[in-house]
N, C-alpha and C positions, 0 to 999 in steps of 0.2 A: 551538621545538617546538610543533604543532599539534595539537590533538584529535585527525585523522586517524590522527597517527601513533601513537598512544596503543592505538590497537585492535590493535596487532602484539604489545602485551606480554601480553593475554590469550590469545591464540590463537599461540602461537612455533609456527615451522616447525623450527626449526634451533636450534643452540648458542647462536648467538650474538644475542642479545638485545637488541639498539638502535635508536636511529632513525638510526645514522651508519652507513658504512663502516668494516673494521677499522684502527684509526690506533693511534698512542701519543700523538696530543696530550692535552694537558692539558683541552681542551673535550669531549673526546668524553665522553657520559652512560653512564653506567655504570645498571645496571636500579635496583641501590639509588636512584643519581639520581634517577630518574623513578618510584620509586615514591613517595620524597621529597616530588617536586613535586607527585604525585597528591594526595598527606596535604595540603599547602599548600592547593591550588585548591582542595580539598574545604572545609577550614576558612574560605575566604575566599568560594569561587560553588561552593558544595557543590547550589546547586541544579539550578545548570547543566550541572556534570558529572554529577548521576544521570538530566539528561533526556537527555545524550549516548548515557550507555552506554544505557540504554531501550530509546532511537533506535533503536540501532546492534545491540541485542538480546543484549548483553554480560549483563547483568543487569537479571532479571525484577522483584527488589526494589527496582530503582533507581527502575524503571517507575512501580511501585506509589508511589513515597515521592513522584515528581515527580508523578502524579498526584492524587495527595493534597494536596499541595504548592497545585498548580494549583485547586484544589477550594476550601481555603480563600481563598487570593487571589482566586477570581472570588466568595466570600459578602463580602468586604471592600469589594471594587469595582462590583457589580453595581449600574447603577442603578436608582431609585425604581419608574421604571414594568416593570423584570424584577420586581424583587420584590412591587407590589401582582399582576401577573398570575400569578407563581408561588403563594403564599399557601402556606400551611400544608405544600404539595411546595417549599418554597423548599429546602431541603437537598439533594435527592434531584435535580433539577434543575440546581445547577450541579455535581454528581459528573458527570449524564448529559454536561451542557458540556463539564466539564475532560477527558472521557473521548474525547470528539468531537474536541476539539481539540490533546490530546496525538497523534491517530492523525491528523489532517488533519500536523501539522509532523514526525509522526516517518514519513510517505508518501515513497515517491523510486519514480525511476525503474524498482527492480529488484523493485518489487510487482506481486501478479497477484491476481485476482479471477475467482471460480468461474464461466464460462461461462452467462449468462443461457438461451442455447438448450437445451442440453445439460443444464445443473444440474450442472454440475463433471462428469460421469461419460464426456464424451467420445464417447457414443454417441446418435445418434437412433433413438429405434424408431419405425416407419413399419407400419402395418397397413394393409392391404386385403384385399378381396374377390377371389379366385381363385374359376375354375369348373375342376371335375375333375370325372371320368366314372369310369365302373367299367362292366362287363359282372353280370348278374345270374347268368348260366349260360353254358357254352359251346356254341355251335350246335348242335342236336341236331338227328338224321336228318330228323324230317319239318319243321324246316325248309328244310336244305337242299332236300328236294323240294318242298317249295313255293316254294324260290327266292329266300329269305329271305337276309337279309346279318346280319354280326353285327352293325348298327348300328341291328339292330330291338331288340334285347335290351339297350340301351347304356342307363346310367343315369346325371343330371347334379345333381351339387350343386354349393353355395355352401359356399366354406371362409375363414376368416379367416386371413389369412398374413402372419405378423410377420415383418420384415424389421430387423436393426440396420446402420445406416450410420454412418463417421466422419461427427463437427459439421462444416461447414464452417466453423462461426465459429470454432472454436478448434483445427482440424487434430486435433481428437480427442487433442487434452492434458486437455483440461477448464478452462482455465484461460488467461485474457486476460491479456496484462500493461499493465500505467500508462503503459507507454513510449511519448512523443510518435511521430506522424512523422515526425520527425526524426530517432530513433533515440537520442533520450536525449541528447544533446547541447547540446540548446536553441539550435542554430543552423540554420537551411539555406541555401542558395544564391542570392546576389544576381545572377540572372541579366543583369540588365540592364545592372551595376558592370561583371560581369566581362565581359559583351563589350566594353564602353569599355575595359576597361584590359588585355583579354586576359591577366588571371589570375583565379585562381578567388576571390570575393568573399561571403565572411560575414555575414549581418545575423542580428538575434535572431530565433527563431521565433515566429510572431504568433499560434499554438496554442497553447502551455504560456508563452508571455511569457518564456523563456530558462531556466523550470525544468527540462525533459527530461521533463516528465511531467504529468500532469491532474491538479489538487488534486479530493481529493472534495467535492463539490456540499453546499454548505450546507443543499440540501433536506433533505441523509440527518440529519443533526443536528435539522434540524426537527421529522423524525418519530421520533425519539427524544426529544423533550420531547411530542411529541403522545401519546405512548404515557402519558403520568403528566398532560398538560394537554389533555385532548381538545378543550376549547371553546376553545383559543387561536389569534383569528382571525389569516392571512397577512400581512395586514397591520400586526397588531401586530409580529409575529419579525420582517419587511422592517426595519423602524422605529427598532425597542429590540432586540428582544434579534441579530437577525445581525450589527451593530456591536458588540456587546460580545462578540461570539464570536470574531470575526473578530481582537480586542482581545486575548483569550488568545491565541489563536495568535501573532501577533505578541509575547506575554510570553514565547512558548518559544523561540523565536528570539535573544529580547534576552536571556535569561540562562543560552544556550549562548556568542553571541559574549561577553558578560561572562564564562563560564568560561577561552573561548580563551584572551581575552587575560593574565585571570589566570594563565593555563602556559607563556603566552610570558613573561609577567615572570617568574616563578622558576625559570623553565630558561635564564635570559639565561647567558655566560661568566662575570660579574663577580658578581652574585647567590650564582651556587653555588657559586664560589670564595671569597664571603665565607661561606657556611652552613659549608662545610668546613671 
């Protein structure tokens, strides 16, 4: 049993609660089971599984504690030259980190972000200058005798005229999503393979690198320690601190797969046959 399937026992559609098909073997997990093995992993990579559920938006608390979590391990790991540049915001600094870096690993494909055009709202408004006319009076006798039109008596202003149109950038959702062009698959079409072999041919996408989607940009993290370190020059984050960033993220990774495997050993057949 995988993490993955872990997410079906909070959110059941139905009766029947497991990661199997209905059976009477002796394997099939039973929810007691899995919640069992939940109790296990937690006592064993309990930090793993609260950056899952996080992740996965199961639980807001899990968030917070894996946060937290991550805050102290980057004050334990942070090297010499993070900490003579942070000084006295050395605390507050790697919260901003571990806060950056839990949202860069807990990122996927099925994120969006508020439309930079638009400003999330979906609509552009567009002004201009319009000219309109108006008659002041209508023709009276002695113009018509004098042969006048009513185009003598015509008056021209300037009006300002707001117009809302859908964003083009975001088809008036208000909102981009993370999704490669590829479509979230992190593959596209080896044109070249498949005429050689005349079938269709997969290679990684060379856009997201085979993730399905764009990691946020180490800048945005940047200026959320510029926000608390304003005189910290580019070159010093390039140097020291985007390596030790980049370092947490990679922590949240390695002790999600340390959770996995922790719940593939206790949901093994012979495991839960010896707990029972």
């Amino acid at each position: 049993m995988n993490l993955d399937s872990v997410i079906k026992f909070f959110a059941p559609k139905g009766m029947h609660i497991s990661d199997s098909v209905r059976a009477t073997a002796s394997e099939q997990l039973t929810v007691t089971d899995v919640m069992a093995a939940l109790g296990m992993t937690q006592a064993d990579a309990g930090i793993g599984l609260a950056m899952y559920l996080g992740k996965a938006g199961i639980s807001p608390q899990d968030k917070d504690a894996a946060i937290s979590w991550l805050t102290e391990y980057a004050k334990l790991r942070a090297p010499m030259a993070v900490r003579k540049a942070a000084g006295k915001k050395f605390s507050l600094c790697m919260r901003i980190l571990a806060r950056f870096a839990f949202n860069d690993y807990a990122s996927s494909a099925a994120d969006s972000y508020d439309c930079p055009k638009c400003h999330g709202k979906g609509l552009i408004t567009k002004t201009s200058m319009i000219t309109k006319s108006h008659y002041t009076m209508r023709l009276p006798q002695f113009a018509k005798t004098l042969g006048q039109s009513p185009s003598d008596f015509e008056v021209f202003r300037q009006v300002k005229d707001v117009d809302h149109q859908l964003c083009g950038k975001c088809s008036g959702t208000g909102k981009i999503s993370k999704r490669c062009q590829c479509g979230g698959t992190g593959k596209t079409l080896d044109r070249k393979k498949s005429e050689l072999q005349g079938v269709p041919v997969y290679k990684e996408c060379k856009r997201c690198e085979g993730r399905g989607y764009s990691r946020p940009k180490s800048s945005v993290a940047y200026r959320g320690i510029l926000s608390q370190l304003d005189s910290l020059p580019d070159r010093t984050w390039r140097y020291s601190w985007k390596p030790f960033y980049e370092s947490l993220v990679t922590k949240c990774f390695e002790e999600e797969s340390n959770a996995e495997a922790q719940l593939k050993k206790v949901t093994r057949t012979q495991d839960m046959i010896e707990i029972s």
